[in-house]
C-alpha positions as CSV (number, residue, x, y, z in Angstrom):
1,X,27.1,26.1,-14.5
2,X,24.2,24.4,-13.3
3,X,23.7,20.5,-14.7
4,X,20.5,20.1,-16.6
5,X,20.5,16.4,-16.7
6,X,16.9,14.4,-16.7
7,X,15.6,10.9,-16.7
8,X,12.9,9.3,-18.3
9,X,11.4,5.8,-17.5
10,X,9.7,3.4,-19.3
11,X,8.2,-0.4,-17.8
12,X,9.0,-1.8,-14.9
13,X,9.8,-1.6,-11.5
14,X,13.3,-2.8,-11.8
15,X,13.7,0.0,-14.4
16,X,12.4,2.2,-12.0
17,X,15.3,1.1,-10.1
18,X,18.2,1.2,-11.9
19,X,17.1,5.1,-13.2
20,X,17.3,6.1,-9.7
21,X,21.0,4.1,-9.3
22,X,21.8,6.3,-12.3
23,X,20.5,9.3,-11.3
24,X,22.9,8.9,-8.4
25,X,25.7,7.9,-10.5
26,X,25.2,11.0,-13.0
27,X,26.1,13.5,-10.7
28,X,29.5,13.0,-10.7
29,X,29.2,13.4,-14.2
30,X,31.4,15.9,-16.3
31,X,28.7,16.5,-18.6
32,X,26.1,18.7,-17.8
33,X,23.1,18.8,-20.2
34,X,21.9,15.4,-21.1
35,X,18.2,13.3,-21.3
36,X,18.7,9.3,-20.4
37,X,15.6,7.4,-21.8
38,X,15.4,3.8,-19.8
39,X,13.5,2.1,-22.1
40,X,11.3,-1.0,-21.9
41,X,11.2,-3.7,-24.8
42,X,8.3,-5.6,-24.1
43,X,6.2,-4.8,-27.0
44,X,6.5,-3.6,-30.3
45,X,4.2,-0.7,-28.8
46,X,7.3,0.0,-26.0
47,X,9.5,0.7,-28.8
48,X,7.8,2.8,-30.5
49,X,6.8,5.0,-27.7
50,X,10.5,4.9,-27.0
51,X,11.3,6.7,-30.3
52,X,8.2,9.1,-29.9
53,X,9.5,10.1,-26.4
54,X,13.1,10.5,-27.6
55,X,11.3,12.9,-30.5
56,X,9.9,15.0,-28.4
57,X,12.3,15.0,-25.7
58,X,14.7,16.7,-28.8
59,X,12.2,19.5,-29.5
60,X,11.2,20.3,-25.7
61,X,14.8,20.0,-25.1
62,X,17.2,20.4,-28.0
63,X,20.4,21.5,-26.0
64,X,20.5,18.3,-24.3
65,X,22.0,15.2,-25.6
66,X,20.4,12.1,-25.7
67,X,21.6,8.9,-24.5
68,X,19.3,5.7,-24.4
69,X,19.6,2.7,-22.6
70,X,17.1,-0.1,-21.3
71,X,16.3,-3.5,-22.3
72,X,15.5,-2.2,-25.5
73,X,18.6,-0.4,-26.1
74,X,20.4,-3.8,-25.3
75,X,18.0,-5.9,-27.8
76,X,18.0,-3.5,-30.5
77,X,20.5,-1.0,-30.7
78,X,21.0,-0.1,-33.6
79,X,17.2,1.2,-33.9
80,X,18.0,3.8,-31.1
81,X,21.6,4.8,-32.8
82,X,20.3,5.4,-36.3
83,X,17.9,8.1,-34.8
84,X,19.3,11.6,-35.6
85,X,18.4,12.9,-32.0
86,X,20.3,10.1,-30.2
87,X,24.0,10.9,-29.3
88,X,24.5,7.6,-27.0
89,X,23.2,4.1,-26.7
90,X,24.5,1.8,-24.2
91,X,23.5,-1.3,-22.6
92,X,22.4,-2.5,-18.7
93,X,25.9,-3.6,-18.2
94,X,27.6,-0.3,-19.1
95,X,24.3,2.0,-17.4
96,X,25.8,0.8,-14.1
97,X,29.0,1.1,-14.7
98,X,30.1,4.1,-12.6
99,X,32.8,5.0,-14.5
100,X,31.3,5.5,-17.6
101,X,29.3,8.1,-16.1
102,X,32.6,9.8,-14.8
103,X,34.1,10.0,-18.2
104,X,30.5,10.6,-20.2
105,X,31.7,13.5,-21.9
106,X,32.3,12.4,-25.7
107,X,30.7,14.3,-28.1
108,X,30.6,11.8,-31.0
109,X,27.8,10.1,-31.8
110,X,28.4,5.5,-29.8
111,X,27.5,2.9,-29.2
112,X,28.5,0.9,-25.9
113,X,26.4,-2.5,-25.5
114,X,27.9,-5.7,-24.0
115,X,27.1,-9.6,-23.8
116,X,24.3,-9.7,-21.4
117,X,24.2,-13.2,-21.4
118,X,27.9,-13.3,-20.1
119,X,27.0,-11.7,-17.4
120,X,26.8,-13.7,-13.8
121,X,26.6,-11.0,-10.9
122,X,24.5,-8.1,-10.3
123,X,26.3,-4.7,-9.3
124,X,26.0,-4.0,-5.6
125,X,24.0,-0.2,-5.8
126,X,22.4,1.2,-2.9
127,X,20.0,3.7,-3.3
128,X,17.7,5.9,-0.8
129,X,14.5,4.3,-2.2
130,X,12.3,5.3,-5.2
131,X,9.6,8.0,-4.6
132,X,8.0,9.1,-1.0
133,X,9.9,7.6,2.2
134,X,6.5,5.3,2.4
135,X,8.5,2.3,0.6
136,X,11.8,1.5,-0.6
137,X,12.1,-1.2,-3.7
138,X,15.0,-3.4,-3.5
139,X,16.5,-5.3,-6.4
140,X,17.3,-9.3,-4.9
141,X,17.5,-10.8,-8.9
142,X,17.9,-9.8,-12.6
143,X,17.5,-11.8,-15.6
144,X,15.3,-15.0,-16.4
145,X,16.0,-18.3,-17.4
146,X,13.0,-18.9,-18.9
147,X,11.5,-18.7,-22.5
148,X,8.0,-17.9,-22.5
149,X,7.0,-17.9,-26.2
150,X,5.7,-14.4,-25.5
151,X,8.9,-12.7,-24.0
152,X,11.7,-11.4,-25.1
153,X,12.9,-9.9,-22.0
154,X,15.4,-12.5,-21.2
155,X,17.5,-11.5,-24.5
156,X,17.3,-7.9,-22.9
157,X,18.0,-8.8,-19.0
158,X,20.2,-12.2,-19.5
159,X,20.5,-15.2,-17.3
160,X,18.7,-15.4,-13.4
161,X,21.4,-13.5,-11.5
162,X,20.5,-13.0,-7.6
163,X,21.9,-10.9,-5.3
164,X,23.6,-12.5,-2.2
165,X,21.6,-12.7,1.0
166,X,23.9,-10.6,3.1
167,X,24.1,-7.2,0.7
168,X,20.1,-7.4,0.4
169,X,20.0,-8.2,4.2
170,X,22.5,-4.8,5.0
171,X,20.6,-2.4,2.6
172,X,17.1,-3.3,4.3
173,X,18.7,-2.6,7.1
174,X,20.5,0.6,5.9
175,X,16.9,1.5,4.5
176,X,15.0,0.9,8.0
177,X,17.7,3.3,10.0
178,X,16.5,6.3,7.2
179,X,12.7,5.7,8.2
180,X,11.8,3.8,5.8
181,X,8.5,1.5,7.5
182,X,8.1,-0.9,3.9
183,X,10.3,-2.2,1.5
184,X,9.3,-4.2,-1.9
185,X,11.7,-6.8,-3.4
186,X,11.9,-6.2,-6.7
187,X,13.7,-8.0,-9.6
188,X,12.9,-10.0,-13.2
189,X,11.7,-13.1,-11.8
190,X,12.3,-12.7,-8.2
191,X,10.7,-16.3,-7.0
192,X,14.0,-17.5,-9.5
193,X,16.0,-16.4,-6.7
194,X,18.8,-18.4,-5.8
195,X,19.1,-20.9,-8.1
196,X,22.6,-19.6,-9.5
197,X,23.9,-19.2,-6.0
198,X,25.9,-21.9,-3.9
199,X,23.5,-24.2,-2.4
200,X,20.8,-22.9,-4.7
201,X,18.6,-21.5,-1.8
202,X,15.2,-20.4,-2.6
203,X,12.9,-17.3,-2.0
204,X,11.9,-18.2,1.3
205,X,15.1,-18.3,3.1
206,X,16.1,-14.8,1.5
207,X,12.8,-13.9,2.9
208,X,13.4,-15.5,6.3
209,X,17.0,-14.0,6.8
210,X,15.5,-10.8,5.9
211,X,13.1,-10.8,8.9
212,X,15.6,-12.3,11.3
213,X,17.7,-9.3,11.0
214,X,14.7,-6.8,10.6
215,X,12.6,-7.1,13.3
216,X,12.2,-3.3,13.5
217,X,11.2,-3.4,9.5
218,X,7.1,-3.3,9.8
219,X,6.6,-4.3,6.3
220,X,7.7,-6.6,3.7
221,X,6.6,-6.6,0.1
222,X,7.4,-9.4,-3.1
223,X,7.1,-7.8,-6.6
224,X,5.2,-10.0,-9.4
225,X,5.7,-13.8,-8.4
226,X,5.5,-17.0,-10.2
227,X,3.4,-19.2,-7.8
228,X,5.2,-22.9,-9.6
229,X,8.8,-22.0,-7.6
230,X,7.5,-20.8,-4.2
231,X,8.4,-24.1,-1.8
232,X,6.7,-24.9,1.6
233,X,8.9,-23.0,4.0
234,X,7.3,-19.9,1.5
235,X,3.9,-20.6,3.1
236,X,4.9,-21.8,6.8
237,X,6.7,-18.0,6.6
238,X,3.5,-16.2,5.3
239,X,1.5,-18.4,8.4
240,X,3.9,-17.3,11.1
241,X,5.4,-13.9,9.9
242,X,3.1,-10.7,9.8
243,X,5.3,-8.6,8.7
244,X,4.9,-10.2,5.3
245,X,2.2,-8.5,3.2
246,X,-1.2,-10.3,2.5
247,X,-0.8,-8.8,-1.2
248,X,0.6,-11.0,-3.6
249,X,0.8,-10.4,-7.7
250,X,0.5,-13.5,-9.9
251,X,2.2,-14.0,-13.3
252,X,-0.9,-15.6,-14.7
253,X,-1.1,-14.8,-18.4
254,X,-4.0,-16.9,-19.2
255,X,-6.3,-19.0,-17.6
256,X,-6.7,-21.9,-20.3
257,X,-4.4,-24.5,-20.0
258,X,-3.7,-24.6,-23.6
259,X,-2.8,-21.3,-24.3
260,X,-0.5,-21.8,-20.9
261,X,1.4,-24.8,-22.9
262,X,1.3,-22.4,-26.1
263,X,3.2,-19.6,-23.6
264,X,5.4,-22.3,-22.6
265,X,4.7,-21.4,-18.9
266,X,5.2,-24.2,-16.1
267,X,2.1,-24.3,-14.5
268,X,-1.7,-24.7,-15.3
269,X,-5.0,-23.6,-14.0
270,X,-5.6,-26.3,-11.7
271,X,-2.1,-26.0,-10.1
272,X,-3.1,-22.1,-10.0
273,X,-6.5,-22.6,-8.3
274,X,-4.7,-25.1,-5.6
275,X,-2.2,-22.4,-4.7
276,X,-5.2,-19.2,-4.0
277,X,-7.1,-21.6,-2.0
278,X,-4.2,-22.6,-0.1
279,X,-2.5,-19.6,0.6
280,X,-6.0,-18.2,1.6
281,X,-6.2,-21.2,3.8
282,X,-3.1,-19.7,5.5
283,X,-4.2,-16.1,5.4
284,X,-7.5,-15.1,5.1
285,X,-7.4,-12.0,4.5
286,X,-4.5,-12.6,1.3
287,X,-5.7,-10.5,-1.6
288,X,-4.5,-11.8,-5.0
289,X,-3.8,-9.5,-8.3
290,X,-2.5,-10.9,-11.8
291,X,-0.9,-10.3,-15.0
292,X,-3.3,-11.7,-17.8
293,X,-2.9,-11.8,-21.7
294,X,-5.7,-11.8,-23.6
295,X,-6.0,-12.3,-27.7
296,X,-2.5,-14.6,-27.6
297,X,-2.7,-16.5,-30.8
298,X,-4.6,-19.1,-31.6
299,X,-7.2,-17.8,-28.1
300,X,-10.7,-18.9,-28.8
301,X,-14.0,-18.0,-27.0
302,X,-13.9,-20.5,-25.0
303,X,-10.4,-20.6,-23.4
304,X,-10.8,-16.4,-23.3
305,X,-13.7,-17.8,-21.3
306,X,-11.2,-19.9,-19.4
307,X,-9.1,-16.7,-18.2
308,X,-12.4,-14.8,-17.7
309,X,-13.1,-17.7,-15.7
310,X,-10.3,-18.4,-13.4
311,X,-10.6,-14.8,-11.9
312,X,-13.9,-16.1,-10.3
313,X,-12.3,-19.2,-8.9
314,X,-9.1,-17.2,-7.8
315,X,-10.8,-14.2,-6.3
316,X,-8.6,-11.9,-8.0
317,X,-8.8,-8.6,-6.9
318,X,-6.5,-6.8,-9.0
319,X,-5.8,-7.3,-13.0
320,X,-2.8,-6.4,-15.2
321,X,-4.8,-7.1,-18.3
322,X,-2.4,-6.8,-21.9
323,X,-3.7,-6.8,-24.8
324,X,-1.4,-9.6,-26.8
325,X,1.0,-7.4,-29.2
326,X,3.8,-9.8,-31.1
327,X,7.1,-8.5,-30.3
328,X,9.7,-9.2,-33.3
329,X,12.1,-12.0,-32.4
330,X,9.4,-14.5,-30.2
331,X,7.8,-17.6,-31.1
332,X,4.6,-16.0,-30.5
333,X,5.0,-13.4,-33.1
334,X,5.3,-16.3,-35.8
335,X,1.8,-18.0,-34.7
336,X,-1.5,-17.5,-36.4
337,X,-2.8,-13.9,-34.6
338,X,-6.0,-13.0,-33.6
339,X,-7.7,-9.8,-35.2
340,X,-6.9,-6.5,-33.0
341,X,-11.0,-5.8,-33.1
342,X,-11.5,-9.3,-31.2
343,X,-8.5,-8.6,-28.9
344,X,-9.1,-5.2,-28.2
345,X,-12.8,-6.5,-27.3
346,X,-11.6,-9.1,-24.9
347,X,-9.3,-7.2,-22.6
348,X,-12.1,-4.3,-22.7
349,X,-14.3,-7.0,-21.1
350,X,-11.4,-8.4,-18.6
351,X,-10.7,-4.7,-17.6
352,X,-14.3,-4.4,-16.8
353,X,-14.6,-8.1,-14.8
354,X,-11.3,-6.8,-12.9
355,X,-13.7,-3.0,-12.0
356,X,-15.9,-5.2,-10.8
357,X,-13.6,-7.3,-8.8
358,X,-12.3,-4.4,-7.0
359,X,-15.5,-2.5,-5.9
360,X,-16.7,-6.3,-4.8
361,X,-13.2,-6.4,-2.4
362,X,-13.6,-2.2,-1.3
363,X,-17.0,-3.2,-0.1
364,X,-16.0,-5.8,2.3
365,X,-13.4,-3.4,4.0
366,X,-16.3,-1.0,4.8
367,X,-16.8,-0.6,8.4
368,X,-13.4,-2.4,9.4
369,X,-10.4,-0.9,10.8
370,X,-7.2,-1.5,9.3
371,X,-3.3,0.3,9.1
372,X,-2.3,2.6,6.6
373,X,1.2,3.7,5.6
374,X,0.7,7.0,4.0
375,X,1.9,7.5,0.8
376,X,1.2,11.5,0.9
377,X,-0.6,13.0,3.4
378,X,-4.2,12.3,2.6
379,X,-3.2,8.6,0.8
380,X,-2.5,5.8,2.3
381,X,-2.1,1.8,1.1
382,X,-3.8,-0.6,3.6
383,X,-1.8,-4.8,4.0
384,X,-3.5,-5.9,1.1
385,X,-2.8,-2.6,-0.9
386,X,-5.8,-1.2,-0.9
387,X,-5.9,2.8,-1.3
388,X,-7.4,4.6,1.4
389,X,-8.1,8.7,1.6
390,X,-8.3,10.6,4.6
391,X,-9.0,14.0,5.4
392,X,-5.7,14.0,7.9
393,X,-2.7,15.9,7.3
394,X,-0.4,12.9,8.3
395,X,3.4,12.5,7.2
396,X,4.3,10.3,4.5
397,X,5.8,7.1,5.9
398,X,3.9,7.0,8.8
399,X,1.6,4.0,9.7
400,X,-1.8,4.8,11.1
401,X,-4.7,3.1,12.2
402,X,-8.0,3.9,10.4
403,X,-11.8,3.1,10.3
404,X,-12.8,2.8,6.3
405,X,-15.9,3.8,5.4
406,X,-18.2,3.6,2.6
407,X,-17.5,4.4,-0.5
408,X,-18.1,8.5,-1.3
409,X,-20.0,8.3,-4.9
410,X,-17.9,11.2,-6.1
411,X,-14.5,9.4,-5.6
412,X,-12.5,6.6,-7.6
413,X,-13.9,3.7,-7.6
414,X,-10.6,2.1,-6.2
415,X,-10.0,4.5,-3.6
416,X,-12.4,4.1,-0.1
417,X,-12.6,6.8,2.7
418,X,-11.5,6.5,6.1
419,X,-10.8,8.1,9.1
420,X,-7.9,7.9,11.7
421,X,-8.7,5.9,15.2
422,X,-6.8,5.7,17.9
């Protein structure tokens, strides 16, 4: 009998990886006909698009059982186990665990969620990479040791856990032998690296070990950074290592410095500013995106204005812009909240400032010549991620050199044209 078995993701990249570890895990599987929701908990909103999915997933579906898991599976699990259409709801622990999945053939309705905050090791998974063979995503850290008054991702993910230098080191290289011409680090709070092993190492020397026994890798990628933890080796390694993207993704929030001490976050706009001018200093060409929350309680015109602001004095390119939605269980859910209208308004006009942003940075490519790795055959990224379409039938993977053009007036504003040299 052929196994029906099917995956469904929700949030982040590190989600995105751990479905694929599962997927792998699942086929040795007994069972045959199940649906695994990987749910995200960062909103109120994530949760409840959870519980639609799983809804529908039973009527599309109804043979299969469903089993949920996820960050929000691990915060709240009851809310997931007192839905009629769920059969099983376990934690990131047990989700892993790859003999759960070789004896996941109960039939009764359980529940299987552990401690995360006991946990002090990350399981060693490799995988073939997530998507195309343009990129592989590895995870290097899980869990956060901080408490932004906004989050409560840390009560899903537990305590900073990094994986050692050596097993990331061998699954780049692992990844690099399949074809693979970029890889992504990917983890919770993957500047955090380190601290919780011996010696407390940071980012860079992961980062520098990495490239030392990579030469052959063309391309190396951070996820979402927090700028504060990055130490000076991080930027003498970004001055004398090309093979270190000129992309990097901020975790900004807001760009008023009171709302930053309201988010309990452990910088401020003027420490922000000094590290986009400096890192530009070092590479010109650095193109800079960010996560920014707009309408967090207590927001006025003014320090909206502040955020609105600070994308001007950064040069951001690209924006992440969330709407503030209190998740139950933060601090920020028990402050004095904005009005949806006014928040709903602001990150309309943040959206549009980030449009803007965007076309401003595609224009300045026009006429230059840059590499692209394909990501299908007529899409490619460029070093600072910009998208690039060419009428080329090129494998995925491969790196090319192309001239970009202007912009066609029929295409997406954040894709430009371009055209393969030699």
């Amino acid at each position: 009998m052929k196994k029906d078995i099917k995956f469904k993701t929700f949030g982040c990249r590190l989600n995105s990886y751990e479905t694929e570890v599962m997927q792998n895990l699942s086929q040795k599987s007994a069972d045959k006909n199940f649906t695994v929701i990987n749910t995200c908990a960062v909103t109120n909103e994530a949760i409840r698009k959870a519980k639609q999915a799983i809804r529908k997933l039973k009527i599309t579906n109804p043979t299969n059982k469903i089993f949920v898991t996820g960050c929000a599976s691990q915060i709240e699990p009851k809310t997931f186990l007192d839905m009629p259409q769920v059969d099983k709801v376990f934690g990131h622990v047990v989700k892993l665990n790859p003999s759960f999945w070789k004896d996941v053939t109960d039939t009764h309705k359980s529940l299987e969620i552990t401690n995360i905050m006991n946990e002090r090791t990350i399981p060693n998974h490799r995988i073939q990479g997530i998507g195309s063979r343009a990129r592989a995503y590895v995870q290097v850290q899980n869990g956060c040791d901080h408490r932004c008054t906004f989050c409560i991702i840390p009560f899903g993910r537990g305590n900073s856990r990094s994986v050692e230098i050596e097993l990331v080191v061998q699954q780049i290289k692992s990844l690099v032998k399949r074809g693979f011409k970029e890889v992504v680090l990917t983890g919770v709070d993957i500047t955090s690296w380190g601290t919780d092993l011996p010696g407390t190492p940071k980012l860079s020397r992961l980062i520098r070990d990495i490239l030392k026994s990579n030469r052959t890798l063309e391309r190396l990628r951070l996820s979402s950074i927090d700028q504060i933890e990055l130490d000076t080796e991080f930027f003498e390694i970004l001055a004398n290592e090309q093979q270190v993207m000129p992309h990097f993704h901020l975790s900004l929030q807001s760009g008023d410095n009171m709302i930053l001490k309201r988010m309990k976050r452990r910088h401020n706009r003027e420490s922000t500013i000094e590290f986009c001018n400096k890192i530009r200093s070092i590479r010109s060409n650095v193109t800079l995106g960010a996560d920014i929350i707009v309408g967090f309680p207590t927001e006025t015109e003014n320090m909206f204005e502040n955020s609105i602001n600070l994308v001007d004095e950064c040069n951001l390119t690209w924006l992440h812009v969330f709407p503030f939605s209190p998740r139950t269980g933060t601090p920020a859910a028990r402050m004095p909240q904005l009005e949806k209208k006014i928040i709903n308004e602001r990150a309309a006009l943040l959206r549009k400032k980030g449009e803007l942003q965007n076309i401003i940075h595609n224009k300045t490519l026009a006429g230059k010549k840059r590499l692209l790795l394909m990501e299908t055959s007529g899409l490619g990224r460029t070093e600072c991620f910009t998208k690039v379409q060419i009428n080329d039938d090129i494998k995925s993977g491969s790196i090319v050199n192309v001239q970009i053009h202007e912009q066609h007036k029929n295409m997406d504003s954040k894709i430009l044209n371009g055209e393969v040299v030699i």
